[in-house]
C-alpha positions as CSV (number, residue, x, y, z in Angstrom):
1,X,35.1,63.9,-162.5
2,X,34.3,60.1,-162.5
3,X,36.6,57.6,-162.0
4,X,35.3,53.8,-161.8
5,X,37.5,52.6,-159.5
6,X,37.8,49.8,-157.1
7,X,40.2,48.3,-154.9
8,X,41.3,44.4,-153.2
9,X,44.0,43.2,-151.0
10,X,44.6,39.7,-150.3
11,X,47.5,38.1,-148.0
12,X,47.9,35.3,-150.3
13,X,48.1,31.6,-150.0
14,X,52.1,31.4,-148.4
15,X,52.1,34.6,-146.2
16,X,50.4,34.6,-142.6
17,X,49.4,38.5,-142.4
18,X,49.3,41.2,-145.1
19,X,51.6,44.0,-145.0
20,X,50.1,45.2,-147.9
21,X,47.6,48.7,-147.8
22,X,45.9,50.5,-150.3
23,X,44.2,53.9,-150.0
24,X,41.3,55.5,-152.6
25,X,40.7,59.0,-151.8
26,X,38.2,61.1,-153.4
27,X,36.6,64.7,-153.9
28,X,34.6,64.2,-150.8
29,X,38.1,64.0,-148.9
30,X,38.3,66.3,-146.0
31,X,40.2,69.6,-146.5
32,X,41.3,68.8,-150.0
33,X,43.0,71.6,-151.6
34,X,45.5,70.1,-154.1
35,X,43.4,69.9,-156.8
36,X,39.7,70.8,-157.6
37,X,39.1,67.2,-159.0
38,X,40.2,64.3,-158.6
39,X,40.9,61.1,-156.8
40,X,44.5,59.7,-155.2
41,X,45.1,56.1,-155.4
42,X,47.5,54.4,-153.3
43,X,49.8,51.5,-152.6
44,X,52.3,50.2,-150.3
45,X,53.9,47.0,-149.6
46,X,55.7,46.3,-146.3
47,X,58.7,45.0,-147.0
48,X,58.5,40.9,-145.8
49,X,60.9,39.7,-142.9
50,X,60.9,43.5,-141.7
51,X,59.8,44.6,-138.6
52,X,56.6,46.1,-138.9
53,X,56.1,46.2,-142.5
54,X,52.3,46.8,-142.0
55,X,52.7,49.8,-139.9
56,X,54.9,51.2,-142.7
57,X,52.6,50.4,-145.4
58,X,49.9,52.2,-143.5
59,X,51.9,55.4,-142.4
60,X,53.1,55.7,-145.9
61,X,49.8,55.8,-147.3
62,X,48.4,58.0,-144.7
63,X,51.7,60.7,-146.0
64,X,50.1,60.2,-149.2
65,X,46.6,61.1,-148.6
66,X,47.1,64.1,-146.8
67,X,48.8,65.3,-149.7
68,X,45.6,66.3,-150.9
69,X,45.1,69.1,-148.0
70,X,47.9,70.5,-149.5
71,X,48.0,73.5,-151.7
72,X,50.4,73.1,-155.0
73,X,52.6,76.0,-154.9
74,X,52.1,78.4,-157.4
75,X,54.4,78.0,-160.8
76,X,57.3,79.9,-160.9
77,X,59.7,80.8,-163.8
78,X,60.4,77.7,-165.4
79,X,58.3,75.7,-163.2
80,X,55.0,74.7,-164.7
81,X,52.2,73.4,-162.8
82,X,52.1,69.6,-163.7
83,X,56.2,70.3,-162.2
84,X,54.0,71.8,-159.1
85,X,51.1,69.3,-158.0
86,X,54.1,66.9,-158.5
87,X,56.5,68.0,-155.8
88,X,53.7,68.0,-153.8
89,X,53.2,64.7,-154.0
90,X,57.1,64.0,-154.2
91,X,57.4,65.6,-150.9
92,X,55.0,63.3,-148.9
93,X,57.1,60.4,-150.2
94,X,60.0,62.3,-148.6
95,X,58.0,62.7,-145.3
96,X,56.8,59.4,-144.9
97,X,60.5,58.4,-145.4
98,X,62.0,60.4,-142.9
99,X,59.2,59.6,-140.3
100,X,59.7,55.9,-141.0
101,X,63.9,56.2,-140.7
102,X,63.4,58.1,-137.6
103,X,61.3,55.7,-135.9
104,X,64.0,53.0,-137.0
105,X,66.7,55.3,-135.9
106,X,65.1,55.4,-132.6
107,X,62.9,52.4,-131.8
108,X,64.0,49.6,-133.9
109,X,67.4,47.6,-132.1
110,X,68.8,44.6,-133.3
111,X,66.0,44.0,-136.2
112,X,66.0,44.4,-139.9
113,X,64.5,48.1,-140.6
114,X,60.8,48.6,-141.1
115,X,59.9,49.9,-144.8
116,X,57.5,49.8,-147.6
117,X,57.2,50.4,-151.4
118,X,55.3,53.5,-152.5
119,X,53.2,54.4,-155.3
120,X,50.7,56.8,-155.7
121,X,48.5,58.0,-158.6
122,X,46.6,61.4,-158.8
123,X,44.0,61.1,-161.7
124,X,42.7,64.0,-163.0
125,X,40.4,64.9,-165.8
126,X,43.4,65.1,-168.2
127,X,46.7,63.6,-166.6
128,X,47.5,61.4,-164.1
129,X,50.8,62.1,-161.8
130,X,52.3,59.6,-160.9
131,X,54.8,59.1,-158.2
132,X,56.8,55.9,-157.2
133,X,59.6,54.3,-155.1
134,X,60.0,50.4,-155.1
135,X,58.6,47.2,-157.2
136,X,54.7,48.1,-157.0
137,X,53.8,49.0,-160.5
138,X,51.0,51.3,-161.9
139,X,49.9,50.8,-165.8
140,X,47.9,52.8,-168.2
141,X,45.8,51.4,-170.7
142,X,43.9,52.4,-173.5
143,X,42.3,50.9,-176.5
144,X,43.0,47.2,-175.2
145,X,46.6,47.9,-174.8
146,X,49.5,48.8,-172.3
147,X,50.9,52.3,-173.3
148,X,53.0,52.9,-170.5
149,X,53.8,51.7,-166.8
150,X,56.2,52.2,-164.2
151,X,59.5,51.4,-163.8
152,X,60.8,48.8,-161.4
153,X,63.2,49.5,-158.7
154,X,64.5,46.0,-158.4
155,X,68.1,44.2,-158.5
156,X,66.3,41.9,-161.2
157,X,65.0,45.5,-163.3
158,X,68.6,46.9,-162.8
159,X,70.3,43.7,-164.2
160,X,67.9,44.1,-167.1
161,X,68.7,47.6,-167.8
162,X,72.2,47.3,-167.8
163,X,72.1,43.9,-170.0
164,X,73.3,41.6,-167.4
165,X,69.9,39.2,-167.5
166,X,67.0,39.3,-170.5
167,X,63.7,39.5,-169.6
168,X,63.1,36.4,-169.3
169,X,65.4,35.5,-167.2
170,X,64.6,38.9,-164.7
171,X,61.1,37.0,-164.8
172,X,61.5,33.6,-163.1
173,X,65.0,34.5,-160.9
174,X,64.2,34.0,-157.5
175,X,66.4,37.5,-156.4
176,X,63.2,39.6,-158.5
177,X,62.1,40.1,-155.1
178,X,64.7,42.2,-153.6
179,X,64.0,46.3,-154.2
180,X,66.4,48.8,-154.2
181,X,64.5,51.4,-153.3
182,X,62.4,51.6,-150.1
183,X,60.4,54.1,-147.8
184,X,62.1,54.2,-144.7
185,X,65.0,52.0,-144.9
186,X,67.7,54.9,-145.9
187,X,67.9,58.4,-144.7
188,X,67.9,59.4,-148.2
189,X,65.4,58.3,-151.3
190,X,64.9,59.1,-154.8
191,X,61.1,58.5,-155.9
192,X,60.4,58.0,-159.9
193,X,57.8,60.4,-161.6
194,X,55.6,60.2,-164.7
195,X,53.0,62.7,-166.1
196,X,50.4,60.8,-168.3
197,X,48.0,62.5,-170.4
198,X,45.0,60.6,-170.2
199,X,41.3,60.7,-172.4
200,X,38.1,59.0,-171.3
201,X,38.1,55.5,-171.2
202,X,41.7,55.1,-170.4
203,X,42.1,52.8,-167.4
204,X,44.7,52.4,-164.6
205,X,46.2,49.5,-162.6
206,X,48.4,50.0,-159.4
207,X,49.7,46.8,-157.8
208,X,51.8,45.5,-155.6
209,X,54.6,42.6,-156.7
210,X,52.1,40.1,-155.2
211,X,50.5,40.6,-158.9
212,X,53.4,41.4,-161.1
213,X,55.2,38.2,-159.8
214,X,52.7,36.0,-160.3
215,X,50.8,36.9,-163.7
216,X,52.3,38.0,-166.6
217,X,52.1,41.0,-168.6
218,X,50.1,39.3,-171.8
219,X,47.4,37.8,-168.8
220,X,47.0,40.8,-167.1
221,X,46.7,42.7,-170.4
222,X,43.6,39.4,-171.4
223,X,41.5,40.6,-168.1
224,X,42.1,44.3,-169.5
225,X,40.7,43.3,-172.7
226,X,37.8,41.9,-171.0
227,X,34.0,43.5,-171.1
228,X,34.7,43.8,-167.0
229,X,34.1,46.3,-164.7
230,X,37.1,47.8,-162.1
231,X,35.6,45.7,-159.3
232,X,35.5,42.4,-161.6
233,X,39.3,42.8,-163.0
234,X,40.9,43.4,-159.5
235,X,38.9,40.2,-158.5
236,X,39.7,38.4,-161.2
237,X,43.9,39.5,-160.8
238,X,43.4,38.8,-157.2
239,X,42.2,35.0,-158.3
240,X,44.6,34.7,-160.3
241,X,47.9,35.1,-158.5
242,X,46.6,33.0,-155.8
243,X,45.3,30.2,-158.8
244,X,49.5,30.7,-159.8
245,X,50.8,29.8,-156.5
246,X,49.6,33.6,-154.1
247,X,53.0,33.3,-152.8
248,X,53.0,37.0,-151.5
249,X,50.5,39.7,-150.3
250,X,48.5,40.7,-153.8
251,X,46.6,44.3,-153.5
252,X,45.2,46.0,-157.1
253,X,43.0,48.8,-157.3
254,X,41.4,49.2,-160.8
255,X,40.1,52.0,-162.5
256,X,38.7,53.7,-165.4
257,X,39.0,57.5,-166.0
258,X,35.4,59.1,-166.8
259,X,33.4,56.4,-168.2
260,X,30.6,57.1,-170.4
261,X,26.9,56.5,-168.3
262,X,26.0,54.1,-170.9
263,X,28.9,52.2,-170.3
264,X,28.4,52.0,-166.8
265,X,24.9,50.9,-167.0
266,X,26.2,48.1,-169.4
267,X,29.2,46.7,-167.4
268,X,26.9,47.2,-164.3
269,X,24.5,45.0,-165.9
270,X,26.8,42.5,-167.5
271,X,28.4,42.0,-163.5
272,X,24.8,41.6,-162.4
273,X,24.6,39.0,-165.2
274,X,27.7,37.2,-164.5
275,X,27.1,37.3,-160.6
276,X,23.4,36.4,-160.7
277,X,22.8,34.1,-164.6
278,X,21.4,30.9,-162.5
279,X,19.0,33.2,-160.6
280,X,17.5,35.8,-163.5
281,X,17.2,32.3,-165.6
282,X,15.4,30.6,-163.2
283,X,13.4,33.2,-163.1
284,X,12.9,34.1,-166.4
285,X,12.0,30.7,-166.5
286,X,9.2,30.7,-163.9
287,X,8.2,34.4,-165.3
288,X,7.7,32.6,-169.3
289,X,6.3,29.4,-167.3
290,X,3.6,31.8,-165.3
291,X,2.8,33.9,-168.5
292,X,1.8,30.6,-170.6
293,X,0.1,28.8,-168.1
294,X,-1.7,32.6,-168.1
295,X,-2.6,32.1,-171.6
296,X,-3.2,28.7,-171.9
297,X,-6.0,28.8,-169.1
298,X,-7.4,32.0,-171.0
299,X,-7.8,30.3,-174.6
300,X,-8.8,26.9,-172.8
301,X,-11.6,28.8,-171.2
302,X,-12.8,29.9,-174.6
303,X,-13.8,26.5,-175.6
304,X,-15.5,25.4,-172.1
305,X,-19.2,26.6,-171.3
């Protein structure tokens, strides 16, 4: 299948290292077995003041992406196959959770746990699976618009939900920071699953709260909107947060589910526009300059003996 899809981390203007990690594994992965196409996309988000929240963000993805090595079971009575390729992925949350408490059980003395957030996509042709513990977020758009996204596993979300704080108030409370749900901190962890049906031209956006916290909904949805290719939204989202204060890691990965070859030949020629307008007019310039200076020393030479 194709999937435009591209992927940038940044530790942010207030944080000294990122403990952020992303992963974007394709068909060309080694030993892939889970599914004939398709392409896993990955984030993780050390959780901050923890030790070694960057060696959890990477173990967690690296549970993730052998996943794909992994064959689905096969469906039993009353267990379908979307059901299947999801407790697959469900089970290397579980892993990477139990390696991750382990190593605390046994390693980490007198510190605050290591863990991470988790969120993983596998796009297919037809349906993304979706799989998630923690505040990273993955959306999916189509048509200019946000049809669905992931749910929050935040004190701010849970106030929200049981109608303790609006909206609004969830958004700018200085406690929307603190998950209740983490790889690796508790023996025992529920992930969050979703089964989207997707069409061409639907895009995807996983994130960690670096984003989320720092631009809105309604901006991120603007950028979305935008005539952009997956490399020039997670850029511009990356700018962004850091323009609004960058006061945590920000990682995104972009992309957009089977894109038509003409419109990858336009957006890749609009970013070569965008990236490169003061060079192709200078020399467009030079090219018109050269052509009439051609011309004009042709007719002029008509007229002289």
């Amino acid at each position: 299948m194709r999937l435009e899809v591209a992927g940038e981390t940044h530790t942010g203007l207030r944080k000294k290292n990122n403990e952020d990690y992303y992963g974007i594994y394709g068909e060309n992965t080694p030993g892939l077995q889970l599914v004939k196409e398709g392409y896993m996309l990955c984030v993780a988000d050390g959780l901050g003041g923890h030790a070694g929240g960057e060696i959890a963000s990477k173990l967690a993805v690296t549970y993730v992406r052998d996943a794909l090595k992994k064959a689905p079971p096969e469906p039993a009575d009353g267990v379908t196959e979307d059901e299947a390729i999801v407790s697959v992925i469900r089970e290397s949350f579980l892993q990477a959770n139990q390696s991750i408490y382990q190593t605390n059980t046994d390693l980490v003395q007198g510190k605050r746990p290591m863990g991470t957030t988790l969120l993983a996509a596998l796009v297919t042709p037809r349906k993304a699976y979706v799989v998630n513990v923690g505040d990273s977020r993955c959306y999916h758009f189509r048509a200019g618009e946000i049809i669905a996204h992931t749910e929050d596993h935040s004190w701010v979300d849970e106030q929200v939900k049981l109608g303790l704080m609006s909206k609004a108030e969830a958004e700018s409370d200085s406690r929307r920071n603190l998950v209740t749900r983490s790889i690796g901190t508790q023996e025992v962890v529920e992930p969050d699953d979703y089964v989207w049906h997707i069409v061409p031209g639907d895009m995807l956006l996983l994130c960690t709260d670096g984003l989320i916290n720092m631009v809105n909904d309604g901006d991120i949805l603007d950028e979305f909107r935008r005539w952009a290719s997956p490399a020039e939204i997670s850029h511009r989202l990356v700018e962004m947060a850091n323009a609004n204060g960058g006061k945590d890691n920000i990682t995104v990965i972009t992309a957009t589910v089977s894109p038509s070859p003409v419109r990858l030949w336009q957006l890749r020629a609009l970013s070569l526009w965008r990236r490169r307008k003061v060079h192709i007019i200078w020399l467009a310039v030079c090219l018109l300059f050269g052509t009439l200076t051609f011309l004009a020393g042709n007719f002029l030479g008509l007229f002289v003996p």
